[in-house]
N, C-alpha and C positions, 0 to 999 in steps of 0.2 A: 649422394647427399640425402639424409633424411626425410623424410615428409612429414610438415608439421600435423598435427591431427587439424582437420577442417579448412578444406580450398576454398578457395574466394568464387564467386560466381563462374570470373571465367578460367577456371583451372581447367577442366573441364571441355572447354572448346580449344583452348591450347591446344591441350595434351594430344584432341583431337589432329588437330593440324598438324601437327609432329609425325603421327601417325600415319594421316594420309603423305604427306612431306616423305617419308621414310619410304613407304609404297613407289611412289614413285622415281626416287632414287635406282633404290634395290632392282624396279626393273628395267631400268633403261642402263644403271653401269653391273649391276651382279651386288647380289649379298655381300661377296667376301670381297671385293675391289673397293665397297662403300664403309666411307671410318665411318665412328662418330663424329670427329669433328668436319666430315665432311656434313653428314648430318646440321651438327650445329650451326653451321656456316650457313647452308639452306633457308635455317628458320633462324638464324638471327639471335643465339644464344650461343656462350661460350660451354666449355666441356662442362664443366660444374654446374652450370645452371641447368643445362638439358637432363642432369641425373635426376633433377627436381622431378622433371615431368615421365622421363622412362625409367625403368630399375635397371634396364641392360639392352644391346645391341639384340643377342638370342631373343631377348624376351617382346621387342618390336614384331620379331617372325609371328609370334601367338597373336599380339596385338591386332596385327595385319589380317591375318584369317577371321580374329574374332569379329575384327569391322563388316565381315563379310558375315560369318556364319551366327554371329547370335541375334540379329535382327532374322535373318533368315530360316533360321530354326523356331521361332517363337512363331511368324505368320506359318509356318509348313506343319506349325502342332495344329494350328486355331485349323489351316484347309483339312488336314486328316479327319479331325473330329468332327466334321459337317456332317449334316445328313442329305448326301448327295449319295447319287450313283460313286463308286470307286474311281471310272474311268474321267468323269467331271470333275472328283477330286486331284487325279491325277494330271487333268488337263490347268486346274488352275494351281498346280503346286507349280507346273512346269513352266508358266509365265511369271511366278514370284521369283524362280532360280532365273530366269531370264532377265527379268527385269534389275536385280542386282548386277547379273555381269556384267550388264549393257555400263551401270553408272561405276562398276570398282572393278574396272579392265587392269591398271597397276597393281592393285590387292589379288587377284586372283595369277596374274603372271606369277607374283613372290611365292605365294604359298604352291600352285604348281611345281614351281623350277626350286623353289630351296628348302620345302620342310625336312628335307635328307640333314639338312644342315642341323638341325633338334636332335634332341636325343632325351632319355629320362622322362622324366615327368615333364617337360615342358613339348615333347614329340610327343608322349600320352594323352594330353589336353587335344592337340591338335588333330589326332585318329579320332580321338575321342568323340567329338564335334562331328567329322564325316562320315562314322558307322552311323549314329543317330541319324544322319539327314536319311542314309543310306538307306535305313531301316524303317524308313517312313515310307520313302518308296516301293520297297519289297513291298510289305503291307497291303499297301493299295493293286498292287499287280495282285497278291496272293488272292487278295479280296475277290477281284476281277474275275480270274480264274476258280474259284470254287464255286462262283456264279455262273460259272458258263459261259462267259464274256468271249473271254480269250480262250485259245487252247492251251493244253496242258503243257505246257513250256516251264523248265527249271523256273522260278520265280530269281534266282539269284543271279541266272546269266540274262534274263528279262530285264533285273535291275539295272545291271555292267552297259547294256543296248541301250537302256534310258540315256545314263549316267555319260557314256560315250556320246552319245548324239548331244546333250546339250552343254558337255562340258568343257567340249575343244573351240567353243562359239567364240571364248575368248580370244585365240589364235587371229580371228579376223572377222572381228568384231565392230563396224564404224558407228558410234553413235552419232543420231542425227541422220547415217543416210537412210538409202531405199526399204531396209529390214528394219524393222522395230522388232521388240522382244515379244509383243501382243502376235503379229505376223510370222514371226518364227517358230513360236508354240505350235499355232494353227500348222504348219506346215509338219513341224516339228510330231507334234502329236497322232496327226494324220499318215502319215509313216508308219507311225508306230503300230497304230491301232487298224492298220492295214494289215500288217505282218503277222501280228501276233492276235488278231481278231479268230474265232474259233468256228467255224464252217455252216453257216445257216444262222448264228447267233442276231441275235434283233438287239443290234448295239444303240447306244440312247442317240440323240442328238445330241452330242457335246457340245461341238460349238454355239449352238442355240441356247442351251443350258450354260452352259459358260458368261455369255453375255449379258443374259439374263442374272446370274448372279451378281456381275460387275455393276448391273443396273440399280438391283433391288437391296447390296447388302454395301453402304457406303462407307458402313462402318465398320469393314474388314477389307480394306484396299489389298491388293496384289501385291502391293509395291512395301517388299518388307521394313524398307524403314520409315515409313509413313508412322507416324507417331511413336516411332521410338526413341528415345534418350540413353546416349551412349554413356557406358560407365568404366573406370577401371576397374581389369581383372583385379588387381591389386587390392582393392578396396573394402 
């Protein structure tokens, strides 16, 4: 079904709710086991009206990822471009990616287990989004390392050890218990910066520095969708 030019106020949070709706289906029965009109049934709209709000079943996958990666990508440019040490930046990129998983554990199962399912330009979008994060990261380790920080470690298999450690978190995950995302950084990053720290190097106080930032800059929360306003791709 077409879309008329200009939604109503709550077009918008709908479309939302479909979206997460769809998340949650997809990973509790599978992509391909889940219709639309199981979809529809869900949220309470027949087949035709739900085209109102999605363009297609494929195009929910991008939807999914995007609820995750374009709030996340916008706080992960503002942490890069700080003028902090690398390893601070890198310590608070890695509680923003934390702090998402903790709240979009169904978003992140989907696009783990089915972006296979994409293909074309709509599997291009989807790469597309996690070279960037990917490449923010590099970055900061690169940074780290021509400083002295760390030792001279490939910066790309450095990335893969990041990217590994915090991105299986979703696998067993409980929000609410013992581990918060703040806690898991800490531990998280600590690891890291144990390993790949470079022999005598006089590495900063991150976590003092970290805290300190949470303190003093209110107006660039951790938490990437703190003042974000979700839109369609489509739009």
């Amino acid at each position: 079904m077409p879309r008329p030019p200009g939604h109503g106020p709550g077009f918008e949070v709908r479309r939302q709710k479909i979206i997460d709706t769809a998340a949650e289906l997809f990973a509790r029965q599978g992509y391909a086991a889940t219709s639309v009109n199981d979809l529809g049934r869900a949220v309470g709209l027949a087949k035709g009206a739900l085209y109102y709000y999605i363009d297609s079943k494929e195009n929910l996958l991008i939807e999914i990822q995007s609820r995750v990666m374009t709030p996340l990508l916008s706080r992960a440019r503002q942490i890069a471009a700080l003028e902090a040490h690398p390893l601070v930046r890198l310590r608070l990129l890695s509680e923003s990616l934390l702090t998402i998983i903790f709240r979009r554990l169904d978003h992140i199962w989907v696009y783990e287990h089915d972006y296979r399912s994409l293909t074309g330009t709509a599997l291009k979008a989807l790469l597309g989004q996690r070279a960037e994060f990917e490449r923010l990261v590099r970055g900061l380790l690169a940074e780290a390392i021509e400083q002295g920080d760390l030792r001279a470690a490939d910066p790309r298999l450095a990335t893969l050890q990041f990217l590994n450690l915090h991105n299986h978190t979703y696998q067993w995950a409980k929000p609410g218990g013992r581990w918060n995302a703040a806690y898991l950084s800490r531990e998280y990053c600590d690891t890291l910066l144990r390993g790949f720290g470079a022999p005598g190097a006089d590495l900063p106080d991150v976590e003092t520095e970290a805290e300190a930032f949470k303190r003093d800059r209110p107006d660039l929360p951790l938490d990437p969708e703190a003042g974000w306003e979700p839109t369609s791709l489509a739009s």
